[in-house]
N, C-alpha and C positions, 0 to 999 in steps of 0.2 A: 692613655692605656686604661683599659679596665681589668679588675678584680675578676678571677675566676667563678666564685663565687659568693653571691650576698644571700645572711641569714637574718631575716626580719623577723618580728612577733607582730601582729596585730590582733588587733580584737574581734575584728568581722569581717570574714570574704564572702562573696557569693560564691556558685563554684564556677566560675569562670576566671576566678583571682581575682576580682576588682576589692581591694584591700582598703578600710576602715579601721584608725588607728585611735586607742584609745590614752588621751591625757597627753604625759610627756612622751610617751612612745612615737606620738605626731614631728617631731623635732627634729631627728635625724634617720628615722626607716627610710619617707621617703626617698631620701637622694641616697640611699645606701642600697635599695632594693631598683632603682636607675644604675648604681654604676657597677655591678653584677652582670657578666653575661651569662650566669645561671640564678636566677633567684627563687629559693624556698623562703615560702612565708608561715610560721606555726600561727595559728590563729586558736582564738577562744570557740567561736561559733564561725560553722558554715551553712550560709543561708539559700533558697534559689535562687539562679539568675533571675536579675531584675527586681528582687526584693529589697537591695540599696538603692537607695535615690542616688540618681549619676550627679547629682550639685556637694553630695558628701563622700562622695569617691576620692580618697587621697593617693591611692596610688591604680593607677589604671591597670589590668590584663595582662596589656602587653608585656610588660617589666616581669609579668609572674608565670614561671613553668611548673612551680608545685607546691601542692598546701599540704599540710600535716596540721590536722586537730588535734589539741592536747588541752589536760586541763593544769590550771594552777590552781594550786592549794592559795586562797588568800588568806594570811593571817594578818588579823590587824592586832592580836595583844598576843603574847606568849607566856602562860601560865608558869609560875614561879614558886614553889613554896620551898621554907625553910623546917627542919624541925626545932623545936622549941624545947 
């Protein structure tokens, strides 16, 4: 059986969906944006078709019906002060 539907993040689609994942994101999208018979993928950046090289394509097209760009805030430190 498959999931209604699957919700991925990657890091770079073209717009044709061919999905590029970044870091540990690579782990579990794939087979989770596979076993979806509807899959939205949020992605960082959407680039033209054929601007990914097809040898770094981790999840192909056909698996993907619809992308939503969105940004993350990256924080890598979270400001803390105390008063003294």
């Amino acid at each position: 059986s498959k999931a209604d539907f699957a919700l991925v993040r990657a890091h770079k689609a073209d717009k044709m969906g061919n999905l590029v994942y970044h870091k540990t994101a690579q782990n579990f999208n794939p087979l989770a944006a596979a076993a979806g018979k509807v899959t939205i993928a949020e992605v960082e950046e959407i680039v033209e078709t054929g601007d990914i090289d097809p040898n770094h394509v981790q999840t192909p097209s056909i698996y993907v019906q619809g992308l939503l760009q969105a940004k993350q805030e990256k924080r890598i430190e979270r400001l803390t002060t105390r008063s003294v």
